[in-house]
N, C-alpha and C positions, 0 to 999 in steps of 0.2 A: 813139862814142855811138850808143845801137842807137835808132834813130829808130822801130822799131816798138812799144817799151817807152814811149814818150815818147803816141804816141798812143795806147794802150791805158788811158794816165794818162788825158788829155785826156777820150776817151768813157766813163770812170767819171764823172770830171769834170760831165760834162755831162748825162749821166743820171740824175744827182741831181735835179737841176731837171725830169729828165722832156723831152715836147716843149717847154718853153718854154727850154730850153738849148741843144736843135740848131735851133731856130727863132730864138734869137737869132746863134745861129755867122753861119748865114744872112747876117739883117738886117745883123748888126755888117761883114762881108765887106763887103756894097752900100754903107756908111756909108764905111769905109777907100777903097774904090773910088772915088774922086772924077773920075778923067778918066772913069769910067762902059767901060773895057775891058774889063772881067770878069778882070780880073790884079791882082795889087798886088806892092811891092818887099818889101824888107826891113824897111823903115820903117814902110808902113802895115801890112804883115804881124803887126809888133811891135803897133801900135796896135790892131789887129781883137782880138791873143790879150790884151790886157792891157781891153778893152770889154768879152770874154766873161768875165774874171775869173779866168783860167786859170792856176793857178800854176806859170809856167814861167820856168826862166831864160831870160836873155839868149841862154846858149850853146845851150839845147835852142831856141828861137827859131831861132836863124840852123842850125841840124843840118835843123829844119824846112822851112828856104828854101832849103837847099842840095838837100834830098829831092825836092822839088816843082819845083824847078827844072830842069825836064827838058829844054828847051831850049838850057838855057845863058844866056839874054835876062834875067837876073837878075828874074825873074817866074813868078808863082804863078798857076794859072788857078782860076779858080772849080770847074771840073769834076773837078780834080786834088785840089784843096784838100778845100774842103768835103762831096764826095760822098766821098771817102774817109776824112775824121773820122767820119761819120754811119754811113758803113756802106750796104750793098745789104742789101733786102728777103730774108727768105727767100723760094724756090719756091710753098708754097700761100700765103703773106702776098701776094705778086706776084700770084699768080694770081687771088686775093678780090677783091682792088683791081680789077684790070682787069677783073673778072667784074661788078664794080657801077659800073666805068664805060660798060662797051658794054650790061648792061640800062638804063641812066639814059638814053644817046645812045636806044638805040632804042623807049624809052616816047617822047623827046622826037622831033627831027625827021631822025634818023639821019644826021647826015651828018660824024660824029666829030667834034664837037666839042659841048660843053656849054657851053649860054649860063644866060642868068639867068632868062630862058626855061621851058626847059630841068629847072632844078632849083627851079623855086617851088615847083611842084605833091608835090612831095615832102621840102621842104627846112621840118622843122618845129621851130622855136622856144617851146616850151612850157614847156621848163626853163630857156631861158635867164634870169639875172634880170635882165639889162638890157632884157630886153622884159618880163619880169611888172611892172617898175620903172617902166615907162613911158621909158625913159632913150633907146630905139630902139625902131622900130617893126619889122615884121618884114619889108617888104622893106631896108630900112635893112642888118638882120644879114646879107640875104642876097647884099646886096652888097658888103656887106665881107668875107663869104666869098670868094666869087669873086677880089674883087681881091685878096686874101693869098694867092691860087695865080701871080699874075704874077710874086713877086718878084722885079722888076726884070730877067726872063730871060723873060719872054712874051710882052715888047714892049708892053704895054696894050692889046692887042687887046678886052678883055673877053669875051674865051671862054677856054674851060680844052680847051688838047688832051691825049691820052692819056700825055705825056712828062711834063707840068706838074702832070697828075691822081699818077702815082706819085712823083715829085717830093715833092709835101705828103705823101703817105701815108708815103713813106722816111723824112720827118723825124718821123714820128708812131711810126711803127715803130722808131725809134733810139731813143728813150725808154721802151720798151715791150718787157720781156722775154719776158712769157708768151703764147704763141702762140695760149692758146684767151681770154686777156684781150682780144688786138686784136682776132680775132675780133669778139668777143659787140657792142666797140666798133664796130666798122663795121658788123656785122646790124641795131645800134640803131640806129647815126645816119642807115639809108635805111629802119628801117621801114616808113615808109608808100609804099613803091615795092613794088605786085604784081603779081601776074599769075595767070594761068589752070591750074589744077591738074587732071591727070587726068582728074577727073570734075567740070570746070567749074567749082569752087570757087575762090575766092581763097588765093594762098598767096604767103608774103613772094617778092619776086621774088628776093634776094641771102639766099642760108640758107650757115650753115655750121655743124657739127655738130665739139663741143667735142672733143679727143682723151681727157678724162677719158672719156665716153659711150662712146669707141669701146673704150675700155681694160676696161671693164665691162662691156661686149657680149663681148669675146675670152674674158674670164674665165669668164660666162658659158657658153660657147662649149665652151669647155673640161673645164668642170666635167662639160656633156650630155655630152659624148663619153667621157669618163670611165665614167658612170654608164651608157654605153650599148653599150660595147664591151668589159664584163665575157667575158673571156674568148679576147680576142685583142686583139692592140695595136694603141693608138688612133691611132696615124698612118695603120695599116693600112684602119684605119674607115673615116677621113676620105675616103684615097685611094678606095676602093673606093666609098663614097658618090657622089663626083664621078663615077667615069667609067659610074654609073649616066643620068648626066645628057649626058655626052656624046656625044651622037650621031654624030658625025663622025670619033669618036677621035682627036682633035686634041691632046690633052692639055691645051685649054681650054675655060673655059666661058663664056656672055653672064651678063650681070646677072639675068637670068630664071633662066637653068640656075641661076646659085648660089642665089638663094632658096629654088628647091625642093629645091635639098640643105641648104640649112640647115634647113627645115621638119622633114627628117627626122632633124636634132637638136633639136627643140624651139621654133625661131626663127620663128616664121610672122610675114609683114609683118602689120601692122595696116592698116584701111582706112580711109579718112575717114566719120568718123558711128557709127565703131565705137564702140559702151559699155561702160563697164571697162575694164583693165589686160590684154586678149586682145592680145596680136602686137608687134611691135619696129616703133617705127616708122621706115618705108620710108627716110628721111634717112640716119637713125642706120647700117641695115642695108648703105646706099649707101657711107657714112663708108668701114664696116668692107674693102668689095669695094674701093674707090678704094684704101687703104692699101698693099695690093700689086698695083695695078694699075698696076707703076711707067712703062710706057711710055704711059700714056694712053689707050690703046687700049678697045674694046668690049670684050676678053674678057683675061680674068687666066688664067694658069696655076697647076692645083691642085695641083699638086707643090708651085711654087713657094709658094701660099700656104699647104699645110701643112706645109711646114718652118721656113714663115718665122713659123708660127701659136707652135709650139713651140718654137723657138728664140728666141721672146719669150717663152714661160714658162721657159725654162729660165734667161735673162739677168734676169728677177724673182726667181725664185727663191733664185741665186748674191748680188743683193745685196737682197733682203728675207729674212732668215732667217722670217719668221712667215705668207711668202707662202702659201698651199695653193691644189691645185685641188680635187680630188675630193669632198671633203668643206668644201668653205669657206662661210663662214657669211653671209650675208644675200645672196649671190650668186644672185637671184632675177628672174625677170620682172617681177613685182611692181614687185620696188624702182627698176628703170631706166625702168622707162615709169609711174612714178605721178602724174608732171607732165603727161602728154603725155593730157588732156583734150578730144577729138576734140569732144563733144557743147559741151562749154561756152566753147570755143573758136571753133566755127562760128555759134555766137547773140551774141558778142562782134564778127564780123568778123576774128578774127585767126588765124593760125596756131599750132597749137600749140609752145611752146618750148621748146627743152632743158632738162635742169635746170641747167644753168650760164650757161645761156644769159638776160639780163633777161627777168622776164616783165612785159612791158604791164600787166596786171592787175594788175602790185603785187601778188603771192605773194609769200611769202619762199619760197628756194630753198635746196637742199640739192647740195653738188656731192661727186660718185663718192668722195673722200677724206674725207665726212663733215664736210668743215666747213661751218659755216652764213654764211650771208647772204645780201643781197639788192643787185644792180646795177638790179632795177626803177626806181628814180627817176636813173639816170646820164644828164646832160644829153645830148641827139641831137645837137648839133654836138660835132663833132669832135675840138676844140680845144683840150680841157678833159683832161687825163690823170691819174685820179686816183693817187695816190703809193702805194705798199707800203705804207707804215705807217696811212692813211687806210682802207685795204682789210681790212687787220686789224682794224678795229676792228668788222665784220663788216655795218653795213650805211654806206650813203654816202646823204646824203641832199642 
């Protein structure tokens, strides 16, 4: 019995329900666990999967205890078990988390770990309805936050350390298949955590920029160079653009060098305070530089990212037969920065937001594929994962 077949059951299973089905895997685990070990047998094992409602047999059960049971001690550990039903974060999902957990530590009193403290000052309950109800007050939700990070593996310390913080977010992200969805969900639920912009302005402190925006930037991208390099081929363009910028002949450039070569296809960053739809802004244009900047590093190689430019139009092309570049239609500056509102954005207090991204202001939004709707009202805790078919129906309210 192929026990990887049996779990790939199981996290469909459970992703139906979204996070409230790996969050019960969880709970029902600590329930079956009665000596309190972080292990169970065969027995409670069977109990834990028949609480989650999992339809599995008897035989795929004990195939399960036999899997997990890597000791031999006819026992299942909690870290075996359940972190491998739920699944590992991806890379930039891993990376967002930990990126709004150490700016959250260091707005509060840096010393890695988040108390309740900690996350008041930005931990805001406005949609929730058990406080518009009056049914909880708002430190009330914020400490039932908190304590649903101990699950019974934190010891009740009442603080959340950086293990405990990706922890919850893993079980959020198991329920959650689109990558600029979690996103936009974790940009919301600490929006009101800022900080200090360039030129002293307030700017969300945790931003992440949708992959739809970046996929429209490239296109974009593509289409300049097209249109720019009539007469000799546009890999050649590109190359030869870049090593105008390279000073060093390195065959890399810093985030600055790439700008000014993008400028010289059409891309100029946008400034804060700028009026109208003039420039890319800096985020988005940052998204596109991170994309192949896969060592992490200050500088990307332009080789690398015009092959790797192109050979993503050409992997669109092979499976969109009605993909174009050169000529394709609304592919316009215009249309990717017409949310991105510098002027009414900085008299609001806020940052301007993706278009996929919620906008505070309650816009309706328009995302890169053309479909409408609006995550402006999606409640800021966490906890709440709205479903596929809720999403379809294009706004949530």
């Amino acid at each position: 019995m192929d026990v990887e077949d049996i779990l790939v059951r199981m996290r469909q299973m459970l992703k139906k329900r979204g996070a409230v089905g790996i969050r019960g895997l969880t709970r029902n685990f600590q329930i079956c666990d009665t000596d309190k070990s972080e292990k169970l047998n065969l027995a409670e094992l069977t109990k834990c999967v028949n609480l989650c409602k999992l339809d599995l047999s008897q035989e795929e059960v004990r195939a399960l205890h036999r899997h997990f049971d890597s000791s031999g001690d006819g026992l299942v550990s909690f870290d075996e078990f359940v972190k491998t039903v739920r699944g590992r974060m991806s890379e930039p999902r891993k990376k967002l988390v930990i990126k709004c957990f150490e700016a959250l530590d260091q707005a509060g009193d840096g010393n890695g770990q988040l108390s309740v403290a900690d996350l008041k000052p930005y931990f805001n309950v406005e949609h929730d309805p058990r406080f518009l109800t009056g049914e909880k007050t708002a430190h009330e939700l914020l400490q039932e936050f908190v304590d649903g990070f101990e699950r019974g593996q934190g010891g009740g310390d009442g603080v959340i350390g950086i293990d405990e913080w990706i922890g919850y977010y893993e079980e959020l992200s198991a329920g959650i298949d689109d990558d600029d969805y979690f996103g936009v969900m974790l940009v919301n639920a600490w929006s009101a955590l800022k900080k200090k912009g360039p030129n002293g302005e307030e700017v969300p402190a945790i931003q992440y920029v949708c992959e739809g925006d970046i996929d429209v930037l490239e296109q974009i991208l593509r289409k300049n160079i097209f249109q720019k390099s009539v007469g000799t081929n546009e890999v050649r363009a590109l190359k030869e653009t870049f090593k105008r910028f390279d000073q060093d002949n390195s065959g890399e450039v810093n985030f600055r060098e790439f700008c000014r070569a993008m400028e010289c296809f059409g891309l100029s960053v946008s400034q804060p305070g700028q009026k109208g739809s003039g420039g890319v802004p800096p985020d988005v244009l940052r998204g596109l530089f991170n994309r192949y900047n896969t060592d992490g590093s200050e500088c990307i190689s332009y080789l690398e990212f015009t092959s790797g430019l192109f050979q993503r139009e050409a992997e669109a092309r092979s499976s969109d037969p009605a993909f174009t570049t050169g000529n394709g239609a609304n592919l316009t500056l215009p249309n990717l920065v017409r949310d991105y509102d510098a002027v009414a954005a900085s008299a609001a207090g806020l940052a301007p937001p993706p278009r996929c991204m919620p906008d505070t202001r309650k816009s309706p939004l328009l995302r890169p594929d053309g479909k409408g709707g609006s995550l402006g009202n999606y409640p800021v805790r966490p906890d709440r994962v709205v479903r596929p078919e809720e999403r379809a129906k294009g706004f949530f309210r």
